[in-house]
C-alpha positions in Angstrom: 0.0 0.0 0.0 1.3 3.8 -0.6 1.0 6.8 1.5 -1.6 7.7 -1.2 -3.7 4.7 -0.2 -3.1 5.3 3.3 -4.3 8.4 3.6 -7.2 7.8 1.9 -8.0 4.6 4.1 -6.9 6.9 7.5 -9.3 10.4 6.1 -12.3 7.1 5.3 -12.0 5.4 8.2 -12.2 9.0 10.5 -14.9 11.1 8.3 -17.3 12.9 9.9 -15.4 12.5 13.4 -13.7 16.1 14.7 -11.1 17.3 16.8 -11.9 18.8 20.9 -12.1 22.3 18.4 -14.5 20.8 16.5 -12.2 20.3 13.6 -12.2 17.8 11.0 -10.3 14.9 12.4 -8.2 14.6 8.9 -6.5 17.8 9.8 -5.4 16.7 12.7 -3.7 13.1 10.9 -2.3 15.1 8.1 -0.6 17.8 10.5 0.6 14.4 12.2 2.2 13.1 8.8 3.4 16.4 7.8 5.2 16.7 10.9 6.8 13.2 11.0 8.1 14.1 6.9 9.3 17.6 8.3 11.3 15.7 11.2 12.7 13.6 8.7 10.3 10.5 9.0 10.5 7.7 6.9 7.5 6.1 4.8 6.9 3.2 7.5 6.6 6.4 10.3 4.4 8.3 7.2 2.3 5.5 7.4 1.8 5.4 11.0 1.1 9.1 11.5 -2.2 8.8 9.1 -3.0 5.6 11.1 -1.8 6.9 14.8 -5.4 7.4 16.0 -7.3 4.4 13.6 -7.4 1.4 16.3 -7.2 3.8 19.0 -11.1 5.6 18.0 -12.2 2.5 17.0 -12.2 3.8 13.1 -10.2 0.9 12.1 -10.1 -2.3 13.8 -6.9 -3.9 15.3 -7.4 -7.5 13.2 -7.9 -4.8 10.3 -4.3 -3.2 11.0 -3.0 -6.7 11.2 -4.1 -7.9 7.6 -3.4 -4.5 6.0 -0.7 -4.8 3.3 1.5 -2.3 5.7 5.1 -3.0 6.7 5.6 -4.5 9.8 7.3 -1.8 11.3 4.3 0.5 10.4 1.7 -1.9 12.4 4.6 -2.0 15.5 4.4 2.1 15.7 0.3 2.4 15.0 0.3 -0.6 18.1 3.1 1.2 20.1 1.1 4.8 20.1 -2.3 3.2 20.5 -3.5 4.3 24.0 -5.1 1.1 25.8 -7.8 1.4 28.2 -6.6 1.8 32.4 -3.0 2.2 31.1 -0.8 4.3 32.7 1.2 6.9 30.7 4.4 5.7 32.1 3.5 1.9 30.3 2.5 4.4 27.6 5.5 6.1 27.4 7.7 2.8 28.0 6.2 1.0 24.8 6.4 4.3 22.5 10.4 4.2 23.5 10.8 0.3 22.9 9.2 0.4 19.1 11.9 2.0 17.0 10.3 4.4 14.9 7.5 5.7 17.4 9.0 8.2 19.0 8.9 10.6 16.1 5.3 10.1 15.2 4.4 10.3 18.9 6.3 13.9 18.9 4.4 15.0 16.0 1.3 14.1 17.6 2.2 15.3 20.4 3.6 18.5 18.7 0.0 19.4 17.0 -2.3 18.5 19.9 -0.2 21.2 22.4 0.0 23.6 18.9 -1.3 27.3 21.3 -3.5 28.0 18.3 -5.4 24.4 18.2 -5.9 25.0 22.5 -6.4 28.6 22.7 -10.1 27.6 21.4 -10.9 25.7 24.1 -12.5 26.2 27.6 -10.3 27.5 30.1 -10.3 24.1 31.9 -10.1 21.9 29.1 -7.3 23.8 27.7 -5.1 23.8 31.5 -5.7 19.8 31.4 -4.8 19.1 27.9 -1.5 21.6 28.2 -0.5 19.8 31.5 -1.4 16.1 29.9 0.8 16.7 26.6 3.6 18.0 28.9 3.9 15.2 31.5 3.9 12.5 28.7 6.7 14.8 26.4 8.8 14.8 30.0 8.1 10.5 30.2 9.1 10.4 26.7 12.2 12.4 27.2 11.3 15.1 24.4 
């Protein structure tokens, strides 16, 4: 499969979901892939940034991500930054640092979700939890 494909799949399988802004969810994946390729990502991290969120919102299955023609290394990282119910952000953290390859898409995730101008649009509240959420896991992940 190409990144072409990919996309297309990732902006299918999320349509009609939005952001806490109320944004269209495919900005948010494309900022993601954008900012793995500006960090100097390779296609298998590409790959992963357009599917980061997929099993995670339930918009893709996780048997789906396992038959997909993708590299293994792509389904490692999509597994590695997938958030599991009751997990702590240190395990969190600890996985994302053992899959070589998710750190980067992590920190473009991580990178767009704490972007001022994405929070500044939020409630007062939601906007101090977020900005204290995205800092403790860049301090576990030692970014």
């Amino acid at each position: 499969m190409n990144l072409r494909e990919i996309e297309a799949i990732a902006r299918a399988a999320h349509e009609g979901q939005t952001d806490k802004a109320g944004r269209p969810y495919a900005e948010h994946l494309k900022a993601v892939a954008d900012g793995v390729r500006t960090r100097g990502g390779d296609e298998d991290q590409i790959a992963a940034a357009w599917l980061h969120d997929a099993v995670e919102d339930d918009a893709l299955s996780e048997q789906w991500l396992q038959d997909a023609a993708l590299s293994r290394r792509t389904k490692d990282i999509v597994l590695a930054v997938t958030k599991r119910a009751g997990e702590s952000p240190e395990a969190y953290a600890g996985r994302i640092l053992a899959t070589p390859g998710a750190l980067l898409v992590k920190e473009a995730d991580l990178a767009h979700n704490a972007n001022p101008v994405r929070l500044a649009v939020l409630d007062e509240p939601t906007r101090v939890r977020l900005t204290e959420k995205y800092a403790r896991m860049r301090a576990l992940l030692g970014l």
